[in-house]
TIVO-2410 file (N, C-alpha, C; in nm, 3 decimals):
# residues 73
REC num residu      c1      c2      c3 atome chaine
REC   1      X   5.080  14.196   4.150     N      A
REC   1      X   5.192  14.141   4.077    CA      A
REC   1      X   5.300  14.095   4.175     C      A
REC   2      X   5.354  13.971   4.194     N      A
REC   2      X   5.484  13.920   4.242    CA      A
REC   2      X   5.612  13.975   4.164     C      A
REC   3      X   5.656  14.000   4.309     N      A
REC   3      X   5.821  14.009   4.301    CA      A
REC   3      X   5.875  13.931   4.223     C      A
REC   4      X   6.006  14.013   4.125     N      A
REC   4      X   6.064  13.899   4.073    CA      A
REC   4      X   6.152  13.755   4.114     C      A
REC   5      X   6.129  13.672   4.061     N      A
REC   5      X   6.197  13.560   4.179    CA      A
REC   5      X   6.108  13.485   4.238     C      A
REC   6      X   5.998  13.519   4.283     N      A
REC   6      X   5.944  13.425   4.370    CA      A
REC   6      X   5.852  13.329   4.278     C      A
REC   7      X   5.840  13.304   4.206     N      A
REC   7      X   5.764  13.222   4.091    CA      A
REC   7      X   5.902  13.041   4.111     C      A
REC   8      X   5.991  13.134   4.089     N      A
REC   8      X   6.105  13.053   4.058    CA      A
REC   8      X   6.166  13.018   4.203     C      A
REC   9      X   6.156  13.083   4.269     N      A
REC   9      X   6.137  13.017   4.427    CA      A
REC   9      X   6.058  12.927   4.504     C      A
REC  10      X   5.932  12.948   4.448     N      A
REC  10      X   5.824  12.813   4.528    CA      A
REC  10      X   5.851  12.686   4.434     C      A
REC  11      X   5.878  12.735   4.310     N      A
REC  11      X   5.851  12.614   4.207    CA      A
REC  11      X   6.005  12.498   4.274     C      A
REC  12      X   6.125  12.586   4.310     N      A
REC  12      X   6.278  12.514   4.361    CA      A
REC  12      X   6.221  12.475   4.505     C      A
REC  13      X   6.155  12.534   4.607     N      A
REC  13      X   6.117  12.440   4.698    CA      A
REC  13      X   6.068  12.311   4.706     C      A
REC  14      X   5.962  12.274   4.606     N      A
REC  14      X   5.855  12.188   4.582    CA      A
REC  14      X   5.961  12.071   4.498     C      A
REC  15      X   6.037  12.101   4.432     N      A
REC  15      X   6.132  12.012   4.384    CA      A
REC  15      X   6.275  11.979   4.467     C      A
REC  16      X   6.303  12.075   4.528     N      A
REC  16      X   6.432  12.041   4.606    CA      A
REC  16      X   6.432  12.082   4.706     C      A
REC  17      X   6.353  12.049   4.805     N      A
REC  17      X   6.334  12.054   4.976    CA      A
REC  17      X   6.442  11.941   5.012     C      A
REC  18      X   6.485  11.870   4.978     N      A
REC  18      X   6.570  11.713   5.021    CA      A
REC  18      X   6.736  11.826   5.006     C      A
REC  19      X   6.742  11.833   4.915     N      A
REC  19      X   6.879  11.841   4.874    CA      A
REC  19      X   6.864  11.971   4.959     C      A
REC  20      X   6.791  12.130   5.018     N      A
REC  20      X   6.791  12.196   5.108    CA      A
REC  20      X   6.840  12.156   5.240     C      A
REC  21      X   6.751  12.068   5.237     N      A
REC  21      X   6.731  12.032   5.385    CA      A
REC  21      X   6.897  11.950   5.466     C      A
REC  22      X   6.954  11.843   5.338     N      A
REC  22      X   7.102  11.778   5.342    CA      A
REC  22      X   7.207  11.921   5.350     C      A
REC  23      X   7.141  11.980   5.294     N      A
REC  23      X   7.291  12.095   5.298    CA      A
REC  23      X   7.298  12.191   5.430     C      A
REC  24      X   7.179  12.180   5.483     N      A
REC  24      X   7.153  12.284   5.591    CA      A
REC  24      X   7.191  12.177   5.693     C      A
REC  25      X   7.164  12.054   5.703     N      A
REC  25      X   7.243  11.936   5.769    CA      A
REC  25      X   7.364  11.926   5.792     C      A
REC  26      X   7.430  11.928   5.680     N      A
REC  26      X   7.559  11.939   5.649    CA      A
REC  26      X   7.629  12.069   5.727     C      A
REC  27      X   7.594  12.145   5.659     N      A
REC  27      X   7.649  12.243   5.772    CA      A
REC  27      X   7.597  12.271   5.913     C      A
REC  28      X   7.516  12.221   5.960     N      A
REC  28      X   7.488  12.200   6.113    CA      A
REC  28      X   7.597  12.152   6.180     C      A
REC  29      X   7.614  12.052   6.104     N      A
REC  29      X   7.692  11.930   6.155    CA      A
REC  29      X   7.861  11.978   6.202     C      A
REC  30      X   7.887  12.092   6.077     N      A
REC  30      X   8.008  12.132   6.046    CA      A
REC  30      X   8.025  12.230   6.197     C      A
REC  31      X   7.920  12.307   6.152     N      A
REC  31      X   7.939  12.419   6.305    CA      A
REC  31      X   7.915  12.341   6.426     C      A
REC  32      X   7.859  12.249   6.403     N      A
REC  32      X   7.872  12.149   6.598    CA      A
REC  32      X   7.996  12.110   6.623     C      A
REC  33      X   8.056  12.080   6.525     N      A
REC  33      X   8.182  12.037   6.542    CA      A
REC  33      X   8.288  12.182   6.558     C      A
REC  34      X   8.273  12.266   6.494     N      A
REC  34      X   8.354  12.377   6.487    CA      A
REC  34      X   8.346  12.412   6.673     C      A
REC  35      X   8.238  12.431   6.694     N      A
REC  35      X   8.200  12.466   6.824    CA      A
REC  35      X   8.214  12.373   6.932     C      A
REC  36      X   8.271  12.279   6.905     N      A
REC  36      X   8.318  12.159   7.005    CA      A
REC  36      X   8.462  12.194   6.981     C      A
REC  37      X   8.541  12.175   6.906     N      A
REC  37      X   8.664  12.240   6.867    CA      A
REC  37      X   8.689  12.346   6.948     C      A
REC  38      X   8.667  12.456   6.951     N      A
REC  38      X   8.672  12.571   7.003    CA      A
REC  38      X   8.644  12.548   7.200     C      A
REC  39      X   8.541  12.488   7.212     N      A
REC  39      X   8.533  12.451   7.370    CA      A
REC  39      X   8.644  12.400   7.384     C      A
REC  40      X   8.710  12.259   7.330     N      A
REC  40      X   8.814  12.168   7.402    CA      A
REC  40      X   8.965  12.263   7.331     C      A
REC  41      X   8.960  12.367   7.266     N      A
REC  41      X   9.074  12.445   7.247    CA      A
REC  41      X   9.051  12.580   7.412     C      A
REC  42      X   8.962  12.571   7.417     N      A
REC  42      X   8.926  12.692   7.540    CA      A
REC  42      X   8.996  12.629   7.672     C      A
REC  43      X   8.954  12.491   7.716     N      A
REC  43      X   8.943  12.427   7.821    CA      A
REC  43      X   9.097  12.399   7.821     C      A
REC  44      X   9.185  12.375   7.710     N      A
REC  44      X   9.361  12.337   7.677    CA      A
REC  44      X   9.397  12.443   7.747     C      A
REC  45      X   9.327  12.532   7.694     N      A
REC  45      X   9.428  12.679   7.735    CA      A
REC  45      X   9.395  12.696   7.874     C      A
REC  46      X   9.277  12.680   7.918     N      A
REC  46      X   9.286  12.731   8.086    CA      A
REC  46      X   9.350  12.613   8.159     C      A
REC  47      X   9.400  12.509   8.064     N      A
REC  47      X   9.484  12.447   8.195    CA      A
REC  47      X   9.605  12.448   8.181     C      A
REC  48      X   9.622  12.491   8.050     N      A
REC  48      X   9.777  12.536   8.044    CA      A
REC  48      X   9.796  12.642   8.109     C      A
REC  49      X   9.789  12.750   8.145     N      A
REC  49      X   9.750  12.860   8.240    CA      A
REC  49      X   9.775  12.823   8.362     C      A
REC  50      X   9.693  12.703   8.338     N      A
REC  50      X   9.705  12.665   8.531    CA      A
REC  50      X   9.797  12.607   8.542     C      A
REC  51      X   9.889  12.507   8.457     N      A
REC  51      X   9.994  12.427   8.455    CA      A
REC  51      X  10.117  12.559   8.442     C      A
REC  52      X  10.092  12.630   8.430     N      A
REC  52      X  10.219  12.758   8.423    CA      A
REC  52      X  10.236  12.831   8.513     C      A
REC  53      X  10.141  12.823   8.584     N      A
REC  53      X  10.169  12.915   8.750    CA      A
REC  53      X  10.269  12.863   8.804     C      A
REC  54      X  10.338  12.966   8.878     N      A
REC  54      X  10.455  12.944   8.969    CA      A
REC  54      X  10.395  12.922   9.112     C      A
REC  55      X  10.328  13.031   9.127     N      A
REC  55      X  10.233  12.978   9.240    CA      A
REC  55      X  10.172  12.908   9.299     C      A
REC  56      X  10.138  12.872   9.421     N      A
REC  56      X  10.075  12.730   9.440    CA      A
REC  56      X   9.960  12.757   9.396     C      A
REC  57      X   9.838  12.643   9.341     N      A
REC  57      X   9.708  12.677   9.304    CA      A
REC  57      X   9.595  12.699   9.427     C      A
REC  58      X   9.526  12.797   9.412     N      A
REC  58      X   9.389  12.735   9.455    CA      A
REC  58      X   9.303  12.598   9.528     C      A
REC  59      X   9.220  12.622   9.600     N      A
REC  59      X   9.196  12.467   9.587    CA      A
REC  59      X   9.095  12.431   9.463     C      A
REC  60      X   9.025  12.560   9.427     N      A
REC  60      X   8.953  12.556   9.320    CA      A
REC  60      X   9.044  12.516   9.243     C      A
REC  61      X   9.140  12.646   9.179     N      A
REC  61      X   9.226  12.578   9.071    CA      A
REC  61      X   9.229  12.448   9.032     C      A
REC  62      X   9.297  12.398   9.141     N      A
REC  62      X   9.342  12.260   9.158    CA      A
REC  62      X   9.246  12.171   9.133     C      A
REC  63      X   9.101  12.191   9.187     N      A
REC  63      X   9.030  12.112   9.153    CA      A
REC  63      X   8.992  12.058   8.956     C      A
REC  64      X   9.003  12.206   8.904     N      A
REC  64      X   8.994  12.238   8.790    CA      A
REC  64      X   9.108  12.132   8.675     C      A
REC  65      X   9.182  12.203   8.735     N      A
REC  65      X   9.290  12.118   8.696    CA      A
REC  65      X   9.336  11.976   8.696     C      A
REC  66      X   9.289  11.942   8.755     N      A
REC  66      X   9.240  11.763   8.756    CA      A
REC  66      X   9.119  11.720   8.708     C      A
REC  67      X   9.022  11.797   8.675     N      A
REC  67      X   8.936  11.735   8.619    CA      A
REC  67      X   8.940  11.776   8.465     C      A
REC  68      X   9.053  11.910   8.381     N      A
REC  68      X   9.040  11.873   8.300    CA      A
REC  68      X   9.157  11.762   8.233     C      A
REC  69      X   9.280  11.738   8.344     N      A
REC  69      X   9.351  11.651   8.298    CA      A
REC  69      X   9.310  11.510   8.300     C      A
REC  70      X   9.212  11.483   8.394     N      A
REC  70      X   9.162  11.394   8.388    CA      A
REC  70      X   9.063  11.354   8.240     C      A
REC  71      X   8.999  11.447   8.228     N      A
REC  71      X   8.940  11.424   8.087    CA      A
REC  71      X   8.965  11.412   7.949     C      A
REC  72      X   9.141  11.511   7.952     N      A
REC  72      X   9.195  11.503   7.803    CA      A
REC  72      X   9.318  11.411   7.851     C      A
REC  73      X   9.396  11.383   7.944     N      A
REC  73      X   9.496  11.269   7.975    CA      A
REC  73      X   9.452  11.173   8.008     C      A
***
């Protein structure tokens, strides 16, 4: 004997694999972007960091620091 549910589960695959498949798209799409968001909010902050030192930078720093101003200015 099958679990309840699964009768009514293969039968919603076989008819709506499309409209599954768009929504699981859809939100792919949403979290790539969320997660690109979050990198170029990460990368703001470590150069604001670096733009706030009193100190002289690094040469690393420095290097850092021009390449991400270079990329978002």
């Amino acid at each position: 004997m099958r679990p309840e549910g699964i009768k009514a589960a293969k039968a919603s695959m076989k008819n709506g694999t499309g409209k599954a498949f768009e929504e699981y798209k859809s939100m792919w799409e949403m979290k790539m972007g969320d997660l690109a968001m979050k990198e170029r909010l990460s990368k703001l902050a470590i150069l604001d960091t670096l733009l706030a030192k009193k100190e002289p930078l690094s040469e690393s720093e420095e290097i850092v620091k021009n390449k991400l101003l270079a990329q978002y200015f």
